[in-house]
Each structure stands twice: as C-alpha cells, then as structure tokens.
N, C-alpha and C positions, 0 to 999 in steps of 0.2 A: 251385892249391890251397894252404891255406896255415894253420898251426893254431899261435893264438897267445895269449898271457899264461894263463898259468897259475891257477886257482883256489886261496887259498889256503881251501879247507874242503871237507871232508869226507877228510881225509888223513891225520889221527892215529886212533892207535888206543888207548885210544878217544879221539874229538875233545872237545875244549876245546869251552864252552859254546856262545862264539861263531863258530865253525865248524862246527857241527852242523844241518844241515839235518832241519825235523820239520815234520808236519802242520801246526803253527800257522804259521810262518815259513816256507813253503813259495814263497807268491808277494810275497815282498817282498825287496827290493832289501837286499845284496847275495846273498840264498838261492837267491835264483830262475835266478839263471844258472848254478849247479849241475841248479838241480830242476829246471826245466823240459826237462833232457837227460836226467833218470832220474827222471820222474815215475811209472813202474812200482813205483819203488821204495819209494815214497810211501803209493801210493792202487792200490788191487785195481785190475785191469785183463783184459781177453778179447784174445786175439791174432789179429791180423786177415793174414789168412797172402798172399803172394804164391806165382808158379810161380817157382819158382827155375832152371827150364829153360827160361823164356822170361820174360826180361828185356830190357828196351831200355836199348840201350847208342849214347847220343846222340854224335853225332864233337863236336873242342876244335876253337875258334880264336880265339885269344885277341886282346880287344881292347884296344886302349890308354886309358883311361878317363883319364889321370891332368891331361891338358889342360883337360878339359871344364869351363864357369868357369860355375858356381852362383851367381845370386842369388837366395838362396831366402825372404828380405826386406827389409825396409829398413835393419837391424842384421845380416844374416846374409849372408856368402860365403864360406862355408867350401870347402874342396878337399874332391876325392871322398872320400878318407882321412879328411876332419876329418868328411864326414858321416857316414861309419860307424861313426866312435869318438861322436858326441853321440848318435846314436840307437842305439846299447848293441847293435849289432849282434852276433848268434852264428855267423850264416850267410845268405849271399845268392849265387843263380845267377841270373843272364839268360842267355834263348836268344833267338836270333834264329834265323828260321826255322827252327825246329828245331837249331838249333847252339847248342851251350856255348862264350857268350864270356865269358863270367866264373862262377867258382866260387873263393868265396872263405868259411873259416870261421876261426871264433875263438871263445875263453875255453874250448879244451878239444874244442870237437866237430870233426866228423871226418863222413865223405861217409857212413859204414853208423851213426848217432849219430840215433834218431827224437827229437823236439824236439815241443811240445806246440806245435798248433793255436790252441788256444784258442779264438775265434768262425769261423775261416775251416774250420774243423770243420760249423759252418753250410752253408758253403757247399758241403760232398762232400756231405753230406745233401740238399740239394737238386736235386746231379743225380742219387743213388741213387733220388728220389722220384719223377722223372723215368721212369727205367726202369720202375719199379714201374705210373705210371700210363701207360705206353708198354705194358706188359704187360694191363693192364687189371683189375690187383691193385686197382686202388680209382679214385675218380677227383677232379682237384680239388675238385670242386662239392660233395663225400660232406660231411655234416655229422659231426663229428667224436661227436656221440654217440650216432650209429647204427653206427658200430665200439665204442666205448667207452659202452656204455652208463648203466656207474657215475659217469660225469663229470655225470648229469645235475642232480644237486644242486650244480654249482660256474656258475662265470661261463661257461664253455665251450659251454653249452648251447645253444646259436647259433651258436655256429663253424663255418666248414666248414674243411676243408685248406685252401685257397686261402688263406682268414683266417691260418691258423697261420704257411704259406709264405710270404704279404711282411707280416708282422710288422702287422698289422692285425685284432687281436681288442681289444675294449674292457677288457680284464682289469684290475683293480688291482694293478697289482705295483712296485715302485721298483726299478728294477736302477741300485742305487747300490752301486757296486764298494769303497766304502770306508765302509758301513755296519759298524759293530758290534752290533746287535742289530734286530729284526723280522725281513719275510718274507725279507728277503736272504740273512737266517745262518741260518734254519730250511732254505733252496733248497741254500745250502753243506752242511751238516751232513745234509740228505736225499741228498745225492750222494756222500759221503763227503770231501769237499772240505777239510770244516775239522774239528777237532776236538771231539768230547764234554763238555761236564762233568760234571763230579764228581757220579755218581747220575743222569744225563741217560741217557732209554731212548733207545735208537736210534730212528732215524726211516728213511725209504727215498723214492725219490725218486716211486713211484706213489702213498703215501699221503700225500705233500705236495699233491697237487692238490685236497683235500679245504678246503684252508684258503684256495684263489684263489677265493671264491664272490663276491666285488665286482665289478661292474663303474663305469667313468669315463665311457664313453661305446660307442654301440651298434657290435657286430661292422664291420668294412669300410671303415671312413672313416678318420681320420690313420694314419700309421707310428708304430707305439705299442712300442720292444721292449721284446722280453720275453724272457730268455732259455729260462724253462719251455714256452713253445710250442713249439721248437726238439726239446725231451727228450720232448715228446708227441706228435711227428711218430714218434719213433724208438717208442712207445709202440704205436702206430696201426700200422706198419711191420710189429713182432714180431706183434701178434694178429691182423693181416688174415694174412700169411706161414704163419705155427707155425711162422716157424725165430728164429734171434737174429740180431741186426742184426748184429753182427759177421762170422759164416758169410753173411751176405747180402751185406755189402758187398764182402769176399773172393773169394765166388763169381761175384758182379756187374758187380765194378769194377776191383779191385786185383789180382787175375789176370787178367782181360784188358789191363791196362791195360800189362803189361808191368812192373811196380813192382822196382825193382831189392833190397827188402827189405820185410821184413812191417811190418806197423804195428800198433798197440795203439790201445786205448780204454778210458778209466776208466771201471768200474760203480759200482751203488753196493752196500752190503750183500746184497741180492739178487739182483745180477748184472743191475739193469737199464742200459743203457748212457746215459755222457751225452754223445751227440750236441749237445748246443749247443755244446761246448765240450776234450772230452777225449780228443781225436783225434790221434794221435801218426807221424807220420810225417818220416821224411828229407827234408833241404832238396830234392836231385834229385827225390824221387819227387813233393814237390809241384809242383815243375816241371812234370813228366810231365802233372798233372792240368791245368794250363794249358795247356799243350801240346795236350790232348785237346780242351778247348775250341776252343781256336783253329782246330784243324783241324775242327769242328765234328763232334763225337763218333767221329774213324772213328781208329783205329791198328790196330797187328801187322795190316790189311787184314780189319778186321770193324770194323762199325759197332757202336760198343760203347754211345754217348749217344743217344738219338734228335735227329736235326737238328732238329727242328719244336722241340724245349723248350729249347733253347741260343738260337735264334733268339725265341721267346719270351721268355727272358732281356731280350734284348737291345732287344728293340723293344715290349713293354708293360709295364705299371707305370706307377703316378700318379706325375707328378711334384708333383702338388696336393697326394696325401697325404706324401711325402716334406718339402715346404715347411711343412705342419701338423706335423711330428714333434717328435721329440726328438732327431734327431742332426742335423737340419740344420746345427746352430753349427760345428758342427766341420770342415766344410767352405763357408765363407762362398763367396758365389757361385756356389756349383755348382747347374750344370743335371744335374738327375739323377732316380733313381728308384730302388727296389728293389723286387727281384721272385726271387722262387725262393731266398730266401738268397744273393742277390747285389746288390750296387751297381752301379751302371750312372751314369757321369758320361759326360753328352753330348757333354763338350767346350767346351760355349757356341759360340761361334762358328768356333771352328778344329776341326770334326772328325778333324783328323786325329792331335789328342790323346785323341780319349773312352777312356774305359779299364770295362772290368768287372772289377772287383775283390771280394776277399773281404779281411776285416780284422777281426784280432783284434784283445785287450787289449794290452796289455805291447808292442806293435809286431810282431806279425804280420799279415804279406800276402801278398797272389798278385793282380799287376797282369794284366792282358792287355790289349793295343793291336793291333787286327785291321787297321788301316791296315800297319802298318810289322815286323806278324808276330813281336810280341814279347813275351817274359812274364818277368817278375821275380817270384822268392818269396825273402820274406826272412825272416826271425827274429831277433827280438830279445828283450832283459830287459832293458826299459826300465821305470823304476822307476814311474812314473805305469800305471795301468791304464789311462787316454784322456787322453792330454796333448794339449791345446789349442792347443799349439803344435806339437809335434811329427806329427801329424796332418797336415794343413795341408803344410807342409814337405815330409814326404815324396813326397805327390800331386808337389807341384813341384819334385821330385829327381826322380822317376819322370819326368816331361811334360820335364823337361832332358834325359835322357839321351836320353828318345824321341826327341826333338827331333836333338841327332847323332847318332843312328845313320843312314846311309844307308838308301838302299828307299824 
C-alpha cells in the first residue's frame, strides 16, 4: 500500500480561489481528485452503515506486476506505472482468488478513504434489486406505474423494471456529461449535483420526472442510457419497502457482505437517494462486492446474492440491443451485452478473457473474470467524464494482466 503526491487544495485557511473546491467545480479536473474523496462534504448524503464486528479481512501476497509488457495500441506501451499515472489513478486492488495481490493508492487516499462510484453505483443497485425481486418485494415484469402511479403522465408509462434495469426504456433524455444547460442541468440541480441560480427555486429529484414525458422510440428495443432510470429503480425500491434505500442496502448487503467501513450516498434536498451515480465506498469494500460476485452471491457462509440473478447477469441480455445503443463506440468490437446494471463482454473468441464489469464516468470500475477468479476495482479522476480512448485501453490493461496472471 502506498499513498502518494500530495494535493495542493483544499489546504489553506481560508483557501485561495483556485484551491477551493465548491459545488460548481466539483467534478472537473484538477477539483475532483480532492472531491470525489469528500464528496460528503459537498452534496448531503445518508450513511450506509456496515457490522464493524464482522468484517472481512482478505490475506496479501503481493505480486510483481512491474514486468508485464502492455501494448495497449498502436502508439501506446506504457509500463504498469505509466498506465496508472495516464489514467489519473486514486486507487486500484486486484484479488486473485480471494487474495490481495495488489493494493495500491494515491493523490491522498488511504484503505478507510470512501471515493465516489459514480455509474458502477448502477451496478450495487442491481444486485440490491436482485434481492428484493428474490424476496418477491416486486418483480421484473411490474410495470413501473403500478408502483408509481403519478409517473402516469410521463414517458414511463409503459415501462416495466426489466426496461428500467438494462437501460431499455424509449425516454427522451441526452446524458451529455458536458451539457451546460437542458434536461442534463435541470437531472444535476434535481439531485443536488450542481449548483442554484441566483433566484432559481429548488427542484428535487422525484419532481424532475414530470418533465421526461417524450419518448424516441417504443419501451424494450435498443440500449438507450439513461441515468434517471437508474434514480427511479431506487424510487420504486423506497415505496414498494417503506423503508429508505440506504437502511436497505445496509441491512441487505453491506452488513452481510462483511464491508470493512460504512459507505454513504448523495440525496437530494429531500433525501431522495441518487442511486445512478452517488454511491460512495472504499477501493477494498468494492473489491469485496466482486468478490461476492465471483463467488456467486454466498460469503461469511450465507448466500447473501441469489445465484440464479448473477447467472442471469451473465448469460442473458441482447446483444442486438447493445449493438443498436449508444455506448457501443466505446468499445469497438466487443461482443457483449447488458443486463441488471451490468456489462457483460463475451470475450469474442477467447473466453477466457470475458469480463463483467461495472463502469463509471471519470474511470471507475469493478472488472470480474470467472475463468481466472479475478477482480479489479479501481478509481480514478480522470478529467474526461468517457474518454474514447481511455475506455478502450483500460478493458485491454485489464485482459493483459488477466492474461499473466497464472490459473
């Protein structure tokens, strides 16, 4: 473990303009590698509690990485070192079988340091939903507005869960991460995201769905994301329940799961939670959540995930609609699909690279490779919200290291 280059902001008192991390500068480059380690500090948040008497405490044995020779294109072969200084790494653990062979952090954070999600927030939602429809709390097929009955005047009105879950609802919405004004800033400023103006009444993130009444094209056909579908799962969750997504996920997941520290979630003004995105946990603990995968939901010797929705994960999803999407570019050639708030890349022809993964903006991830029993979650504040390159790249740093690791 290893904690390196220093911040210079957020260190005077009071700080100089340009050191001062604030709601508006919050996720841009260089702010964000402060913020996204005290996003508490920022934007309200519910704390999502772990057992602090039963934690999992995974054995070291560290591996030598620094051989391994990357070509990760046809201008790029950088050393393991040069990839984790270009892709603005904070924090990265791989285990192999359950063993930590690398734990390595930087720009300040530190193993008890929660670090913001961002989309792979998505992806714990997916298996909390899991549980829930494992419980028989609701079920995929539920039209989302026979729980939520007030969504019936928006585009939603044909949605079931299923739709919501692999990003297949016909909704008008642009998740353009570097919009300055429409439904993008109205989605930030409903969640508490971005900041006010001058004389602007608050907004909240349940009475923003009133304004997604368009739709592009009918419920169930291409991979269309959205991140508001995501926030309306966690919607559907709290009123099928009566409890708050946070106390659910705690009592659900992150106490069983063994979580070596509690995590947090951004709400918004009235404490509704934003699951698409404001998920805040330790590099280890999301470890731990791969981890859980891998072994196909069972740890501390209780089946915590149901197996049949992890294997669902894995083996259904179009890959028809995934190819009609909008994120296909960013993985050119992949065979893949998504399903439950998960990526699932087949591999193409070498299975024994397919990976199911979760992946934020700014470079967060959580690989997993059930050939060779291994999971990478890393964190970065990388100044592109989806770099085109950087994307791409990682997948194939990830399928190199897979690649030497023995097993």
């Amino acid at each position: 473990m290893n904690t390196t280059q220093k911040l210079d902001m957020m260190n005077q008192f009071p700080n100089n303009p340009d050191q001062q991390v604030t709601l508006a500068n919050w996720r841009t480059s260089p702010y964000s590698k402060w913020a996204f380690q005290h996003v508490r500090e920022l934007v309200p948040s519910a704390n999502i509690q772990n057992n602090p008497s039963q934690t999992q405490n995974l054995p070291h044995e560290k591996y030598d990485f620094s051989a391994v020779k990357f070509e990760l294109d046809n201008q790029s072969q950088p050393t393991y070192e040069e990839f984790l200084k270009i892709t603005d790494t904070d924090a990265l653990i791989i285990l192999k079988d359950g063993i930590i062979i690398e734990e390595r952090y930087f720009h300040e954070m530190a193993r008890n340091t929660p670090h913001i999600l961002m989309s792979v927030s998505k992806s714990i939602l997916g298996l909390l939903i899991g549980i829930l429809i494992d419980q028989k709390i609701f079920k995929a097929a539920d039209k989302v507005c026979a729980i939520l009955p007030e969504l019936n005047s928006t585009a939603y009105r044909e949605a079931t869960i299923r739709d919501l879950l692999d990003m297949r609802t016909g909704v008008t919405f642009v998740e353009d991460y570097l919009a300055t004004s429409g439904l993008m800033i109205d989605y930030r400023k409903a969640t508490n995201w971005n900041p006010l103006e001058n004389n602007e009444t608050p907004s909240d993130l349940r009475s923003f769905y009133r304004l997604l009444d368009k739709k592009s094209h009918p419920d169930g056909k291409q991979f269309n994301y959205v991140s508001p579908n995501s926030d309306l799962l966690g919607w559907i969750i709290e009123r099928s329940t009566g409890e708050r997504f946070s106390d659910l996920l705690s009592d659900l997941f992150w106490r069983p799961l063994g979580a070596t520290m509690p995590s947090y979630i951004t709400v918004d003004r009235l404490g509704a939670p934003r699951v698409a995105g404001g998920l805040c946990t330790t590099a280890i603990d999301l470890a731990l959540v791969g981890q859980l995968f891998l072994d196909y939901g069972f740890a501390n010797g209780q089946q915590i995930l149901p197996k049949n929705w992890l294997q669902d994960i894995q083996e259904n999803g179009s890959r028809d609609a995934w190819l009609e999407g909008n994120f296909a570019e960013y993985f050119p050639n992949g065979d893949m699909h998504y399903r439950s708030k998960w990526y699932v890349d087949h591999g193409s022809n070498d299975s024994k690279a397919a990976l199911v993964f979760g992946l934020g903006v700014h470079g967060q991830n959580l690989f997993i490779n059930f050939k060779k029993r291994i999971v990478i979650a890393k964190f970065s504040s990388q100044a592109a919200p989806l770099d085109p390159h950087l994307i791409p790249m990682t997948c194939k740093w990830v399928r190199t290291l897979i690649n030497e690791l023995e097993g």
